[in-house]
N, C-alpha and C positions, 0 to 999 in steps of 0.2 A: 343144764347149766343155767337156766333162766329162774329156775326154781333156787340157787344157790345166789344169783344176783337181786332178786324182785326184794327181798327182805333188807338188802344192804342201801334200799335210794335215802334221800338225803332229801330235805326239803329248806337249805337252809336259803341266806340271800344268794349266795355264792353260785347254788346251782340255779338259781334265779336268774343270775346274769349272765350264764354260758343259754339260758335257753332263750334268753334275747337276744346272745349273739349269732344263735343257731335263727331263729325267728328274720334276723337282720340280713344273714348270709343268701335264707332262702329269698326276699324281698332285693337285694340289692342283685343277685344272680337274672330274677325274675324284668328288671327293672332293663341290665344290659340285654337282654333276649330283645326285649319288645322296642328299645330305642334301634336296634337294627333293622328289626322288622317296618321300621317307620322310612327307612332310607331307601326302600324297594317295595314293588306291588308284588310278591311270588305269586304261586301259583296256588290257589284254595287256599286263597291265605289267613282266614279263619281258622282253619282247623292244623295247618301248618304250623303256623302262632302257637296254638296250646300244643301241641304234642311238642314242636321245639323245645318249648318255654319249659316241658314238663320234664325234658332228656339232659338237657345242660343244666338245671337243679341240679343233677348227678357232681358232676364235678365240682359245685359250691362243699356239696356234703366230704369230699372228699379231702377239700383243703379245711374243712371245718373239722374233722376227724384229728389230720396231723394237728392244728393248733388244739385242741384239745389233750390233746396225748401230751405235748409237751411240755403245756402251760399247767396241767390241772394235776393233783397228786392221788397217786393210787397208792394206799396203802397199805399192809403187808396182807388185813384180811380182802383184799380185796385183788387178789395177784388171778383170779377168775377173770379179769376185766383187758386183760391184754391183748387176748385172744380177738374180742369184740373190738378193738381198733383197729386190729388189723382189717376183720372183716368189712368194717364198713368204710374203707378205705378202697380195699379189692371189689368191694358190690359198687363203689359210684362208678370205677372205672368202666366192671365189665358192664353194668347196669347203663352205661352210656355211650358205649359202641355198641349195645345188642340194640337200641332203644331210637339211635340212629340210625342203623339199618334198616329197621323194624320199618321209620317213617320212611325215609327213602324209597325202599323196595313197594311198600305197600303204597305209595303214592304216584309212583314214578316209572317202575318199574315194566307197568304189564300197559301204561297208558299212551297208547298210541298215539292217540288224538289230540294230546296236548305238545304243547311245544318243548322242544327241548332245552329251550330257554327259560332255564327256572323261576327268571323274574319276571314273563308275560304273561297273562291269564291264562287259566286253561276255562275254555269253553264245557268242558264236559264235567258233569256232578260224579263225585264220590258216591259211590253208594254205602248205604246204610251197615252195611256191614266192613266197610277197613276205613271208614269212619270211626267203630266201634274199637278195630282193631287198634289203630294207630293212636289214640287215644286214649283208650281204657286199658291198653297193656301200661302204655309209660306212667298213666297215673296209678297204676298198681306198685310199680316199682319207684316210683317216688312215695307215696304212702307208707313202703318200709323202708326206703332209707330214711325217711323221717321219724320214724318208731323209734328205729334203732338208734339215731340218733340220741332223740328225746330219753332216753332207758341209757345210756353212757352218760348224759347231762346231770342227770339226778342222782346217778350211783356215784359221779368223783367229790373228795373232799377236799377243802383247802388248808393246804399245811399252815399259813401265815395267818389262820383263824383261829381262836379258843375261847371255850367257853369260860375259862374263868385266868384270872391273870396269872403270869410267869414271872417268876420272880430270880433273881440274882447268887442269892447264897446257898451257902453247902448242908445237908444235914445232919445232924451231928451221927447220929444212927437210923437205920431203917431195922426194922425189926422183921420176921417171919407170921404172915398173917395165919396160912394154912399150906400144909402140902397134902392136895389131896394125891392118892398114891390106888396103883394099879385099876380096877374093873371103876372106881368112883373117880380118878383124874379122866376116864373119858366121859363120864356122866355130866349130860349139859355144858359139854365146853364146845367150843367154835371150832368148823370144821377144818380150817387149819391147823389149829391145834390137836386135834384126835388123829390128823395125817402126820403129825412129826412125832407123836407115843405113838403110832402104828407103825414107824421103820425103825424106831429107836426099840422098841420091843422087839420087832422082827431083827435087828443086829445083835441085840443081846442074846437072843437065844440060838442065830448061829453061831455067837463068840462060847454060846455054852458057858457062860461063865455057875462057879458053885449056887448062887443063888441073887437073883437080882430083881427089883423094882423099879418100874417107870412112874413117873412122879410131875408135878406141876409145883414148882415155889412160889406161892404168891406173896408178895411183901404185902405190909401195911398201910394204908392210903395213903398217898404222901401229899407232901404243900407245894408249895411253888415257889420250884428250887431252878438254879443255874446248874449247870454242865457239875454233872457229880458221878464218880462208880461207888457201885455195891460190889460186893465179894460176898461169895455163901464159900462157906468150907467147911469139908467134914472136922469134928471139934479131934483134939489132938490124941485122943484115947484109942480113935477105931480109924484111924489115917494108916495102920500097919495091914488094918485087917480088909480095910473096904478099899474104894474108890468111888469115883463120878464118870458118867459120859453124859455128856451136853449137846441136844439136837439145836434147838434156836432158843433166843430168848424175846420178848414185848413187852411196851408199853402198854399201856392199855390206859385207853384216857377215859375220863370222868363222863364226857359227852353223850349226847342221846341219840341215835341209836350210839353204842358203844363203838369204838374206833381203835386198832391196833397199830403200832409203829412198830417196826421190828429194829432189835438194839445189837448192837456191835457187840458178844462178847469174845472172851479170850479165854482158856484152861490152863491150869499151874500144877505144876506134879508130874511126876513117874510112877506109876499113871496121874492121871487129873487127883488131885485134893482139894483143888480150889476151882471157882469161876468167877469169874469177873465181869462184866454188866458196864457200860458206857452209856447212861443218860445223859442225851444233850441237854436236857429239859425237863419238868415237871410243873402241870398245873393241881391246882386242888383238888384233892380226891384219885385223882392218879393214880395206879400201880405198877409191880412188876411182875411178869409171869416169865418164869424161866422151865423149859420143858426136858426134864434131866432124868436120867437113873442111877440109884446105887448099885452097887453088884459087889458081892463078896470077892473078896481075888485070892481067897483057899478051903480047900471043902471043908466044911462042918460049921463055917460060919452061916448066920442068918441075918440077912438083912431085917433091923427092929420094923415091926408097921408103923409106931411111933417116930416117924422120923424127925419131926424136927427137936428130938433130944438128941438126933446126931450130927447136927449141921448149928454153924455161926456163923453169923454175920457182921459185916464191918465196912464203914464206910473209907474204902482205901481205892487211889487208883495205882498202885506200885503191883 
């Protein structure tokens, strides 16, 4: 899973500023530990101090998780990243009652000699080893929830960001750039996308239909346009003889690493002849990817490999 996230981090200002507010989180968390610890003398309170300070981090990361999740946009290539909130959600919790226990027990626990007043001295030395414990297990467990923090900071984008401007108006047409089709629509495409030709394949051939192709529509780069649909539809000649089924459709923006938005469409027909595509938005160089198949609907027909002499398109939202 980390080998499907490590290529998608982002290094823009935006995650800049989630990693200072992660940075901020750990520093203001740190900041209340040690103003308590100033209100009482515990007990070895040196080593108290850091193992506390390093346990209740946990729960900074945890509310630092949910505002992330809610504030930051994950999207559509990026639906791997969900999983990892949860996680590190569940890991500050458990990561902060095992962590607490850990200092407790290992401190308190087996020490007779010290008082049971946890804010009086204890006359007797820790030894060197649940010294080691109590502190070197909690800074193990705060070093990855700090990892994993930092690795969710870098991988979310910000929706209300773009690299190039958004503009207002409709266009008049979007044209058909390429449909790559069968063994080359999964050649070099993203791996969300090689997962919806993989069920949409896998449906067609238990619908058995006479003959069918799984296929990727790419439009033409487009400009920077306001809220506009596209429609592809089979042209009016082979609408008796074919049809369409449509798994998802994307944007796919200009930006560097590439970034996917996934688009509302809709299907028109008995069966599908048409689809329809809802762009809220376009900036420059933008496309569309719509990830569909033809299939014959009666034996002896063949779907052409040539497909975009069997598809049109139109800028219609009806």
């Amino acid at each position: 899973m980390f080998r499907n996230l490590l290529p998608l981090l982002h290094w823009d200002t935006y995650n800049w500023y989630w990693f200072g507010a992660l940075c901020l989180t750990v520093v203001t968390s740190a900041i209340s530990v040690i103003f308590s610890h100033t209100q009482q003398t515990p007990q070895h309170r040196g080593l108290r101090l850091a193992s506390d300070l390093l346990v209740r981090e946990q729960l900074g990361f945890l509310s630092f998780a949910f505002a992330l999740f809610i504030s930051a946009y994950v999207g559509a290539d990026q639906k791997v990243l969900g999983p990892w909130f949860a996680i590190l959600g569940m890991l500050g919790i458990a990561l902060y009652g095992l962590g607490l226990w850990l200092v407790r027990s290992s401190l308190h626990g087996n020490n007779e000699e010290c008082e049971k007043d946890l804010t009086k001295r204890c006359a007797k030395t820790v030894k060197a080893g649940t010294g080691l414990l109590v502190l070197g297990l909690p800074l193990l467990f705060f070093l990855a929830s700090f990892a994993l923090a930092s690795l969710l900071v870098f991988a979310v984008t910000d929706t209300k960001s773009a690299n190039a401007p958004v503009g207002t108006f409709v266009p008049n047409s979007v044209s058909i750039s390429s449909i790559p089709a069968g063994a080359d629509a999964f050649r070099d495409a993203p791996s969300f996308t090689r997962d919806n030709l993989a069920v949409l394949e896998d449906e067609q051939r238990r619908a058995n239909p006479p003959d069918h192709v799984v296929g990727v529509v790419e439009s033409e780069l487009l400009g920077a346009y306001g809220r506009f649909c596209w429609k592809v539809a089979l042209a009016q000649d082979y609408q008796a003889d074919f049809a369409l089924s449509t798994r998802a459709a994307y944007l796919m923006h200009a930006s560097s690493p590439s970034r996917f938005e996934e688009l509302n469409l809709s299907e028109i027909g008995k069966p599908y002849n048409s689809i329809v595509v809802q762009v809220p938005r376009s900036a420059t160089g933008d496309r569309i990817l719509i990830v569909t198949s033809i299939y014959a609907r009666v034996p002896g027909k063949r779907v052409l490999r040539d497909i975009p002499r069997m598809m049109l398109t139109e800028v219609n939202c009806s």
